[in-house]
C-alpha beads as a LAMMPS data file, in Angstrom:
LAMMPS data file: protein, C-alpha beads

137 atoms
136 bonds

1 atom types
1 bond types

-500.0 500.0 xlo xhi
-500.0 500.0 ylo yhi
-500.0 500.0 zlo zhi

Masses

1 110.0

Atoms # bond

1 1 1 -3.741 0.191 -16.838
2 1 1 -3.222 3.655 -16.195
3 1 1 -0.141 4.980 -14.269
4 1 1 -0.096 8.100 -11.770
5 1 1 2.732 10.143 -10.541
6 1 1 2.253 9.681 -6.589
7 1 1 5.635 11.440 -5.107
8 1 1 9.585 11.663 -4.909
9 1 1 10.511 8.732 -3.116
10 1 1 12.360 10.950 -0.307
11 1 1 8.861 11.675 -0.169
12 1 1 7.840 8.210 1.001
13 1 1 10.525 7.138 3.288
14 1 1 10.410 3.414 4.450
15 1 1 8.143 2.477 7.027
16 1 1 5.491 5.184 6.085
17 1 1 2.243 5.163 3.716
18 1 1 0.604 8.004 1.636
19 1 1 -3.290 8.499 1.448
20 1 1 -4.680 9.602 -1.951
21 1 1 -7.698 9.839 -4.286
22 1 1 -6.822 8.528 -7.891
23 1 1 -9.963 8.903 -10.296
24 1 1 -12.161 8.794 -6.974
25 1 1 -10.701 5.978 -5.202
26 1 1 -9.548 6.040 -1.801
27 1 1 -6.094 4.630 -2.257
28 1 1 -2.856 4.147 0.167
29 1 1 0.832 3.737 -0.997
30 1 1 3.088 2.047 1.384
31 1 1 6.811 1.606 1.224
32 1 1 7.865 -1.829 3.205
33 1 1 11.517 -1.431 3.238
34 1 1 12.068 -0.110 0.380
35 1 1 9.380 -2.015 -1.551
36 1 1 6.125 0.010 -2.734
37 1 1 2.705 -0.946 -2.318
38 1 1 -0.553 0.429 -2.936
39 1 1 -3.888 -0.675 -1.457
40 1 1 -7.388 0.409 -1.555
41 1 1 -8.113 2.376 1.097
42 1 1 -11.647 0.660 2.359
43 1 1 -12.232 -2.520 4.558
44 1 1 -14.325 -5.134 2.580
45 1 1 -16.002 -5.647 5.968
46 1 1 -18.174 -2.537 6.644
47 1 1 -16.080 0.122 4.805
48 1 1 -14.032 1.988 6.991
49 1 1 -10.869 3.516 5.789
50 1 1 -8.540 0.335 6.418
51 1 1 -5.006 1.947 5.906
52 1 1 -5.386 4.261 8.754
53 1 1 -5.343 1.483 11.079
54 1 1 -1.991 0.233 12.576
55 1 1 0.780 -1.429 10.628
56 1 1 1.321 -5.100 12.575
57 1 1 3.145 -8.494 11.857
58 1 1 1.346 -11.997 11.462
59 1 1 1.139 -14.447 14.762
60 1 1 2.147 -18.017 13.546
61 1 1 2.089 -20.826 16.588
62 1 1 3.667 -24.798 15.597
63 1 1 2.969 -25.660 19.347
64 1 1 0.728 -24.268 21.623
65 1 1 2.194 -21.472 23.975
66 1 1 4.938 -20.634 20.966
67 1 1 4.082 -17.778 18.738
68 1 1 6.484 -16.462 16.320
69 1 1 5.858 -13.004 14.355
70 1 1 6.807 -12.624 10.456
71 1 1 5.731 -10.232 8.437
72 1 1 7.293 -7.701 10.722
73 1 1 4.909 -4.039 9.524
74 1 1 3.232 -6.079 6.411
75 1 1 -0.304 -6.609 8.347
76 1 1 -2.308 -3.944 8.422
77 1 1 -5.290 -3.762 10.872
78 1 1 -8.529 -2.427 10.449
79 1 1 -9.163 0.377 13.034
80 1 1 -13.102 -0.302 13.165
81 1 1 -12.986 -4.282 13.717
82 1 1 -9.469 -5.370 13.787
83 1 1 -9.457 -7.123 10.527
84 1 1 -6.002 -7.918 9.089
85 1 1 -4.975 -8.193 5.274
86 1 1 -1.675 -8.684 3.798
87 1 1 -0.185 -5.007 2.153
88 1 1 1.282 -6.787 -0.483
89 1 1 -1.731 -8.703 -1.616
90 1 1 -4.742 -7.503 0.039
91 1 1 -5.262 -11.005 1.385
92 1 1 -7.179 -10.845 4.514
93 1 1 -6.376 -13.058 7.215
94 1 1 -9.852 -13.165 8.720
95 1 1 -11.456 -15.148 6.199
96 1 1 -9.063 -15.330 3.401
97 1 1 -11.655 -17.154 0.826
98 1 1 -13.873 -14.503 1.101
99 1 1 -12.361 -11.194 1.490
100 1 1 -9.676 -9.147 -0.211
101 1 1 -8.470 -5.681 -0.257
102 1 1 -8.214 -4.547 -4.072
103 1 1 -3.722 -4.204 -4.378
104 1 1 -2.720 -1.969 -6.863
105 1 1 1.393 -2.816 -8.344
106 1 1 3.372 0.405 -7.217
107 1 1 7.112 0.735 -8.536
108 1 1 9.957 3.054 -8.607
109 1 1 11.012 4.864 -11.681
110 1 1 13.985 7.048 -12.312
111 1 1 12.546 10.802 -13.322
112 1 1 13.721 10.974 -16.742
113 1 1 10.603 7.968 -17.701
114 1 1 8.240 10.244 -15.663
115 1 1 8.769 12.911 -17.518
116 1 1 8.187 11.217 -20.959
117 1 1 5.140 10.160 -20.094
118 1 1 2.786 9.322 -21.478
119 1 1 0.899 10.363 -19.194
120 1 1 0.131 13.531 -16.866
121 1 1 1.532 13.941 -13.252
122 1 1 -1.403 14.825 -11.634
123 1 1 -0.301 15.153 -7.950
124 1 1 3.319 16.493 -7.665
125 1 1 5.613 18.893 -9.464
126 1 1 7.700 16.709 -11.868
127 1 1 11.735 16.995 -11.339
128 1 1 13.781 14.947 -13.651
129 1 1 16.507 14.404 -11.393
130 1 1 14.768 12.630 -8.463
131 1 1 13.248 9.133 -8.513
132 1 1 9.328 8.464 -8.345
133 1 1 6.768 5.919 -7.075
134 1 1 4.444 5.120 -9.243
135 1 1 1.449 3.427 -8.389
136 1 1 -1.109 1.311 -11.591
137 1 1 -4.577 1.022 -11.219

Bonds

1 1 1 2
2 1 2 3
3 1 3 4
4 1 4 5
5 1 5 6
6 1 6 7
7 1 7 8
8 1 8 9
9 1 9 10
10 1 10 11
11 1 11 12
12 1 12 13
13 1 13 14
14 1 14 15
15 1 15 16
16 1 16 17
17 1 17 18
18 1 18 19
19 1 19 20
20 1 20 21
21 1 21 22
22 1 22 23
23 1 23 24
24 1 24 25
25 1 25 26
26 1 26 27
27 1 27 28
28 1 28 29
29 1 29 30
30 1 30 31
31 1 31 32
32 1 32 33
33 1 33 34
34 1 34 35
35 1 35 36
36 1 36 37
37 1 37 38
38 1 38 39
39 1 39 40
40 1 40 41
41 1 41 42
42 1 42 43
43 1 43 44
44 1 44 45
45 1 45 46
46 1 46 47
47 1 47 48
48 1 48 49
49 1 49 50
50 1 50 51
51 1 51 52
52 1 52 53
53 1 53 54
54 1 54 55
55 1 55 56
56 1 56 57
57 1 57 58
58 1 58 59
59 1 59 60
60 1 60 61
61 1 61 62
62 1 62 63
63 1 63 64
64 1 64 65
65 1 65 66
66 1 66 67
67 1 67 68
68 1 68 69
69 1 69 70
70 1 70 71
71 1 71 72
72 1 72 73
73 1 73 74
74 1 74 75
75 1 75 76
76 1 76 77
77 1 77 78
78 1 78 79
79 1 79 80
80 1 80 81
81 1 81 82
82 1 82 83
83 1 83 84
84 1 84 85
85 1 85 86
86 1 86 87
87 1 87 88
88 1 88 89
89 1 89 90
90 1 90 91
91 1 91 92
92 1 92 93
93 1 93 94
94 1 94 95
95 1 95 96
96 1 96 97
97 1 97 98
98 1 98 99
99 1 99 100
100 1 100 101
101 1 101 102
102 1 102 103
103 1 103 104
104 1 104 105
105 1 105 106
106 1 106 107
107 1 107 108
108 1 108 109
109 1 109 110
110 1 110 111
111 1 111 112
112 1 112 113
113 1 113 114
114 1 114 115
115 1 115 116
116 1 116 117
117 1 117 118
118 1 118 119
119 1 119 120
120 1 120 121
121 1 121 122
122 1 122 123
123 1 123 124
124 1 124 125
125 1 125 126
126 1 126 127
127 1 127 128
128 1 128 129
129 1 129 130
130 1 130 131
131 1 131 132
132 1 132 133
133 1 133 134
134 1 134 135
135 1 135 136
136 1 136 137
């Protein structure tokens, strides 16, 4: 499993996601309060670029006319069909035996492992006193 250098984490503040390419995958790297994600950036559906749609929570009803939201700004929607899938899995929620958005693990680590390596930041300027995300594939 290769790892890739994706940014500073005051790059990536909580709440927000970063769109990149990594060895020609479309990929997205969210940070969900302070917990990093990364998700392929392509609806299994009918391929439209899935992490550009909006970040939501899930709808879960006991009785009917009670709905309660969890998952406050986990869901993300599909912008082309309104498909939802789980950021930290890639679950969907549509039709969870059949479809899945490919998760990637994404961590921090302080600077001082970036820099050892061993492999090459491709995608930012390396600082050893700042912390990183780092995103496997």
């Amino acid at each position: 499993m290769a790892r890739h250098v994706i940014a500073p984490v005051d790059e990536l503040p909580p709440g927000t996601r970063k769109f990149l390419e990594i060895d020609g995958r479309p990929i997205a790297v969210f940070n969900i309060k302070g917990e990093y994600f990364g998700l392929m950036n392509r609806c299994p559906h009918q391929g439209a670029a899935l992490c550009e749609g909006p970040l939501i929570g899930l709808a879960q009803s006991s009785d009917p006319g009670e709905i309660e939201y969890t998952k406050l700004g986990e869901i993300i929607r599909c912008p082309w069909h309104g498909w939802e899938f789980d950021i930290r899995t890639g679950q969907s929620y549509c039709d969870p035996r059949r479809f899945r958005v490919k998760a990637y693990p994404a961590h921090v680590e302080p600077g001082a492992a970036v820099v050892k390596g061993p492999y090459v930041a491709e995608t930012v300027t390396v600082k050893v006193e700042s912390n990183y995300v780092v995103v496997e594939l």
